[in-house]
C-alpha positions as CSV (number, residue, x, y, z in Angstrom):
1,X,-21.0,16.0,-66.6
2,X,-22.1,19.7,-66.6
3,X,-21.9,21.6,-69.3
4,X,-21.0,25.5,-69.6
5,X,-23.5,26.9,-71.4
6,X,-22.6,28.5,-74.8
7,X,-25.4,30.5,-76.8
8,X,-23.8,32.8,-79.0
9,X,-23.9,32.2,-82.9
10,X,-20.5,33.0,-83.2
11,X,-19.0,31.0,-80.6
12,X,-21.1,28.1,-81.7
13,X,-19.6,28.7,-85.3
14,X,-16.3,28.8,-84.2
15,X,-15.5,26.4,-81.7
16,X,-13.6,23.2,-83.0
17,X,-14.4,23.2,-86.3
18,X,-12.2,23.6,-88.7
19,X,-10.7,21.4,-91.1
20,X,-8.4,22.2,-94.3
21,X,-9.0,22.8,-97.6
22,X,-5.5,22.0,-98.9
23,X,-6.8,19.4,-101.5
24,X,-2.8,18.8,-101.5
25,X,-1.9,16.7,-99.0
26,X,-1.1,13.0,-99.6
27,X,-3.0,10.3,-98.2
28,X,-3.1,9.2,-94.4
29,X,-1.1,6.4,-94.8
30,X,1.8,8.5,-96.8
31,X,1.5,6.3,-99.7
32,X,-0.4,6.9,-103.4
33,X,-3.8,6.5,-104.0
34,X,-4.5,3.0,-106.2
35,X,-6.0,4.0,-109.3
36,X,-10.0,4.4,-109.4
37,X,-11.5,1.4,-110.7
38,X,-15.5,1.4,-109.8
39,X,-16.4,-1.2,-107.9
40,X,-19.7,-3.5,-109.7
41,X,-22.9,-2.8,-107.6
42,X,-23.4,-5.1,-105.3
43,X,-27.2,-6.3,-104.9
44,X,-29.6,-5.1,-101.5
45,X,-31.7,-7.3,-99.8
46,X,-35.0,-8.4,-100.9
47,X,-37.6,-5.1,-101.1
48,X,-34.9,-3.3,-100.2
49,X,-32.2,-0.2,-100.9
50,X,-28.7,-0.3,-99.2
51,X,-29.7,3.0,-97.8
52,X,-32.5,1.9,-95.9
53,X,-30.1,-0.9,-94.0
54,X,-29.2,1.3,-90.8
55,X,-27.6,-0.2,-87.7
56,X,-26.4,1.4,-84.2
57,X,-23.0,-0.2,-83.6
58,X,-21.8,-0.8,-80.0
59,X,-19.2,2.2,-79.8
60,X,-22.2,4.6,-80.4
61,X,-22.0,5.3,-84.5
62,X,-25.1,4.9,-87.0
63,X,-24.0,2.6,-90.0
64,X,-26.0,3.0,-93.2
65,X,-25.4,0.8,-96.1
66,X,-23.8,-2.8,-96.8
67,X,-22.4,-4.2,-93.7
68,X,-19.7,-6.0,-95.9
69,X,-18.9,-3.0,-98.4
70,X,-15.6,-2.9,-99.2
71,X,-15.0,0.8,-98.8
72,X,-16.0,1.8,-94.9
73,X,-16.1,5.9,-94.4
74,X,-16.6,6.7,-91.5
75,X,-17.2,10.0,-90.5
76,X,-17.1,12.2,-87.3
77,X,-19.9,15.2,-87.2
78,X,-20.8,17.7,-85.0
79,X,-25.0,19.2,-85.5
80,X,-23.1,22.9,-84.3
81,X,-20.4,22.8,-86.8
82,X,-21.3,25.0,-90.1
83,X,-18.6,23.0,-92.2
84,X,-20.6,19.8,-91.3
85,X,-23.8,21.6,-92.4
86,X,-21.8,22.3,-96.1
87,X,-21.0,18.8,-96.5
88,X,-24.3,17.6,-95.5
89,X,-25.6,19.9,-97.9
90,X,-23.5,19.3,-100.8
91,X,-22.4,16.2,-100.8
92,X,-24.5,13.6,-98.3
93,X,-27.1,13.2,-101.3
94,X,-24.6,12.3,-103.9
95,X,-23.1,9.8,-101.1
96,X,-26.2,8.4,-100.4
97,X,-27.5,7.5,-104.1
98,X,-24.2,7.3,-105.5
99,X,-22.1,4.8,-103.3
100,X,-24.0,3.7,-100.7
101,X,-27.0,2.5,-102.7
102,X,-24.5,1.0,-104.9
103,X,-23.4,-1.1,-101.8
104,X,-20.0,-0.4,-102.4
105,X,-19.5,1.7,-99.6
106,X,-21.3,1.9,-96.1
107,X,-20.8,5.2,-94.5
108,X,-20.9,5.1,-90.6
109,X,-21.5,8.6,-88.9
110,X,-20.5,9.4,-85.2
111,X,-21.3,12.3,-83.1
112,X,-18.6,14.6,-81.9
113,X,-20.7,16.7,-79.3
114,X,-18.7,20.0,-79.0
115,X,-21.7,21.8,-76.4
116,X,-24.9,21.9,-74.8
117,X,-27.1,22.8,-78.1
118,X,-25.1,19.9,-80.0
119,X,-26.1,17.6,-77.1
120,X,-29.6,18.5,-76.8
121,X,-30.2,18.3,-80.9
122,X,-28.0,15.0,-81.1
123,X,-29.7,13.4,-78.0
124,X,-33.0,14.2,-80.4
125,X,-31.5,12.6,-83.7
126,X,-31.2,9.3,-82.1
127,X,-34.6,9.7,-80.3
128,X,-36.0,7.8,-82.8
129,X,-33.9,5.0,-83.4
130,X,-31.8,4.0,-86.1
131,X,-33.9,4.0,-89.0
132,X,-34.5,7.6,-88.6
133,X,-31.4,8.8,-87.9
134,X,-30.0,9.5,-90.9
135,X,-32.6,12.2,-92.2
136,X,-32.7,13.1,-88.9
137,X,-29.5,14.6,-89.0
138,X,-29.5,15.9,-92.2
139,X,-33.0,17.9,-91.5
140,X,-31.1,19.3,-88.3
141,X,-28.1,20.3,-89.9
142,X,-30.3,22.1,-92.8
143,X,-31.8,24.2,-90.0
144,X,-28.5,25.1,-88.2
145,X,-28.8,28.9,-89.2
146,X,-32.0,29.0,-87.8
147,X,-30.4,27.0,-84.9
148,X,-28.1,29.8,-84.4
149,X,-30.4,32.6,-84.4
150,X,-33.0,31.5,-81.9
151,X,-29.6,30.9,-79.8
152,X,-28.8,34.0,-80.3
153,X,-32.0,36.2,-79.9
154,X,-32.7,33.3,-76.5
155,X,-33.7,34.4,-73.1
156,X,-30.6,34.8,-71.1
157,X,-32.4,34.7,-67.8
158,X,-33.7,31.5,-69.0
159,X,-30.3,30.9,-70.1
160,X,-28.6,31.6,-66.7
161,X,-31.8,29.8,-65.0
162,X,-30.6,26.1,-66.9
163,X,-27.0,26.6,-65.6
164,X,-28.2,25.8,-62.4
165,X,-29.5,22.4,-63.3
166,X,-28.1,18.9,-63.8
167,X,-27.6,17.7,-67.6
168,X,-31.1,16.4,-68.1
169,X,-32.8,19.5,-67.3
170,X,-30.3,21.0,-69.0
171,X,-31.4,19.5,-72.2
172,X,-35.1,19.4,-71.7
173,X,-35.0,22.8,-71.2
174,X,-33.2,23.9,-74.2
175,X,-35.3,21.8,-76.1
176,X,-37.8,23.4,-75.4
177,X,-36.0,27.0,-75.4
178,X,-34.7,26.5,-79.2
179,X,-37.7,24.6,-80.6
180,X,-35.9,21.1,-80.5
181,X,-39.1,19.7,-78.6
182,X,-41.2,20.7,-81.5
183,X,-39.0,19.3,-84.3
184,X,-39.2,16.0,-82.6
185,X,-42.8,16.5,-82.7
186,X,-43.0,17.0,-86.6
187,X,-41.0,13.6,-86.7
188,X,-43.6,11.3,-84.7
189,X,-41.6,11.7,-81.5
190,X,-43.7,12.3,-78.4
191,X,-43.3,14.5,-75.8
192,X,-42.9,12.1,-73.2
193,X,-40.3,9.8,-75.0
194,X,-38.6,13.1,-76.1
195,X,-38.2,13.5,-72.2
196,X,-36.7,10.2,-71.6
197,X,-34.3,10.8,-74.8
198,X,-32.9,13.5,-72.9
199,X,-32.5,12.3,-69.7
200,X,-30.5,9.0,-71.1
201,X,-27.1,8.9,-69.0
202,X,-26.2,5.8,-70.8
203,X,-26.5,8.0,-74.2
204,X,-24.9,10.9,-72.8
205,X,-21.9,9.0,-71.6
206,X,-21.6,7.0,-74.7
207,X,-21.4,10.5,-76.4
208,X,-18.8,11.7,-74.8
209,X,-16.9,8.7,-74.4
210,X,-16.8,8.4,-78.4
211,X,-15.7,12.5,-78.9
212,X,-13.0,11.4,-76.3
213,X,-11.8,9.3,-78.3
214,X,-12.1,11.1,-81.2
215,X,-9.6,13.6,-79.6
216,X,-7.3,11.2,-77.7
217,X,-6.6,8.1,-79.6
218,X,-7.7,9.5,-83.3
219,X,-6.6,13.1,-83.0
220,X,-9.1,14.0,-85.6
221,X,-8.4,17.9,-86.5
222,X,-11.8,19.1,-86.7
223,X,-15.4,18.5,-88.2
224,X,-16.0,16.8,-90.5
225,X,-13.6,14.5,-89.8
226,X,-12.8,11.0,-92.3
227,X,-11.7,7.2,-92.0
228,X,-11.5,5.1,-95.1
229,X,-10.6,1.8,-94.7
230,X,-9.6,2.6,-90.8
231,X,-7.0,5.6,-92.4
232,X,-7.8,9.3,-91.3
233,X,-7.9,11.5,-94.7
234,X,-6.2,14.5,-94.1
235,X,-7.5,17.7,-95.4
236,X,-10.6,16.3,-96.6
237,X,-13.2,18.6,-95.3
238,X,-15.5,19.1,-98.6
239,X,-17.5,16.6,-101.0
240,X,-15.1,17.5,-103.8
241,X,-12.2,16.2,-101.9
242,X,-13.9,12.8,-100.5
243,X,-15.1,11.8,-103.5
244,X,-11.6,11.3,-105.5
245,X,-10.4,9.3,-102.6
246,X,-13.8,6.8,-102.6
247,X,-13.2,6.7,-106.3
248,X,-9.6,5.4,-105.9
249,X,-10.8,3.4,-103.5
250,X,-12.4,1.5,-105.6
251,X,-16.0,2.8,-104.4
């Protein structure tokens, strides 16, 4: 697959994210929400916190938490998506220590790779395996202004050079054009494993496999997009609307 390159801040803001802030709207399933009850914590393993429990499940997602929690939020994220960056920022924290350490809920994230720069950066989240991931993606997301301006201010010529190229070189070189290559650096990822991170096909294709699904069998609306329980929430864009609905839940 070959990818139009995009570089503009405000195209890369714009594109395909959106999601609603009508805190209105009645669950996915059309019926009420059961009353919040607070589920009792449920222990870790030995030497262990819920949170540090990461797994890469076959379709591609990164689970953190209990395995067997009874409240599964899933949720669909794109690294170029500035309403993905809010959440992150206001509410993956309070997710993390709050509910997932608890072991009530295990939050799985998947990818929804909307262009080139989201690619490149996710292709350098996973880099590093699971156990990284996580902070991985929150440290890239907290950098996504400064994402946006190197994209901005970045050598067109350089630009129009990559166009030219096949996926892999595609991503090498922005990597390298946006400071990717170095961030992976300040993580303990080398060079040369950086290279074969971008160059996975199998990786790529999983990728896009699971954002076409996202938009032809789940129709999600836009980033950040939520499953609990299996149910899309609708109009739950922001950590002030999630958190109501793991509460009733029984998170």
């Amino acid at each position: 697959m070959r990818f139009a390159l995009m570089l503009g801040a405000a195209a890369l803001a714009l594109s395909a994210c959106s999601q609603s802030a009508d805190n209105g709207s009645a669950p996915a399933n059309g019926t009420a929400a059961a009353p919040a009850t607070g589920g009792a914590a449920i222990p870790p393993p030995a030497g262990k916190e819920w949170s540090d429990v990461v797994t890469a499940l076959p379709e591609g997602g990164m689970r953190m938490g209990n395995p067997d929690a009874p409240v599964k939020l899933v949720e669909y994220l794109s690294l170029t998506c500035p309403h993905c960056a809010e959440f992150a920022r206001e509410g993956f924290e309070k997710l993390r220590d709050q509910y997932v350490k608890k072991g009530t809920v295990s939050l799985e994230v998947r990818n929804y790779v909307r262009d080139p720069i989201d690619m490149t950066l996710t292709l350098v989240s996973r880099c590093g395996g699971p156990e990284p991931y996580f902070a991985m993606t929150e440290q890239a997301l907290a950098t996504q202004n400064e994402i946006f301006d190197r994209a901005q201010k970045a050598d067109q010529a350089a630009v129009q050079a990559l166009q030219s190229q096949a996926p892999a070189q595609q991503f090498q070189g922005l990597a390298r054009l946006l400071g990717f290559d170095a961030f992976a650096r300040q993580r303990g990822i080398a060079e040369a494993r950086l290279d074969q991170c971008l160059a996975d096909k199998a990786m790529t294709d999983q990728l896009i496999a699971m954002q076409k699904t996202a938009n032809d069998e789940l129709k999600i609306p836009g980033t950040p997009a939520f499953f609990l329980n299996g149910q899309l929430l609708e109009a739950t864009g922001t950590w002030e609307q999630l958190e109501p609905k793991l509460k009733a839940a029984g998170a």
